[in-house]
FIDO-805857 format. One line per 10 residues: number of its first residue (from 1); their letters; for each residue x, y, z of C-alpha. Coordinates in Angstrom, 3 decimals, m for minus. Each point is the difference from the previous one (the first is absolute). Layout:
<rs>
NUM) a) X:Y:Z  ... $
</rs>
This chain:
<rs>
1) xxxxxxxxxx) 0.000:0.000:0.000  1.446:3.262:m0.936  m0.517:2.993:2.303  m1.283:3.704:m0.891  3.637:0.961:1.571  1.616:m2.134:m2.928  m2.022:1.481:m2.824  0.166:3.324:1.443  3.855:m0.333:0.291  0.097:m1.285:m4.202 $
11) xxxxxxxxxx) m2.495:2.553:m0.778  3.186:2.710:1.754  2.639:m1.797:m1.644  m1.934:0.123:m3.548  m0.856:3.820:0.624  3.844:0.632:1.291  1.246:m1.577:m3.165  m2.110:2.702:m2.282  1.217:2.683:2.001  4.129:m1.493:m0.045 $
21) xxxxxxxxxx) m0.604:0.221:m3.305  m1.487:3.881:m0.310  1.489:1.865:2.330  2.816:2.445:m0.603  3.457:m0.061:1.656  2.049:m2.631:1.446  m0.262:1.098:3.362  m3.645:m0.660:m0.161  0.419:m2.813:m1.610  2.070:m1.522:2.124 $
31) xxxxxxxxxx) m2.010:0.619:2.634  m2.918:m1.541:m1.531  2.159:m2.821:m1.136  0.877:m0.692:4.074  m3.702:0.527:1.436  m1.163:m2.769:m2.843  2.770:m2.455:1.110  m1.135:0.717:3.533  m3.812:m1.415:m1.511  1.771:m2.700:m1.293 $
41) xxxxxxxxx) 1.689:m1.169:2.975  m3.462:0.432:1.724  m1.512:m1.898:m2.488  2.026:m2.548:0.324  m0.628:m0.147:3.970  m3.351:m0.016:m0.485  m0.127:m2.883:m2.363  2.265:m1.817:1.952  m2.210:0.010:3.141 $
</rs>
């Protein structure tokens, strides 16, 4: 059974992907590059429980 938190969590890392790829600037992009790993990693927690 999958939980809301899971599909809420792919539904973030889908969104975070779209806006990796359109924002302007590395620093912002890097930043949005590290807060989507830290989904992942969550994620990945989540599923593993």
């Amino acid at each position: 059974m999958v939980s809301p938190l899971t599909l809420l969590l792919l539904l973030a890392l889908l969104t975070g992907i779209r806006v990796i790829l359109t924002v302007s600037g590395w620093v912002t992009r890097v930043i949005s590059i590290l807060v989507w790993l830290a989904l992942v990693v969550m994620l990945m927690v989540s599923l593993a429980n």
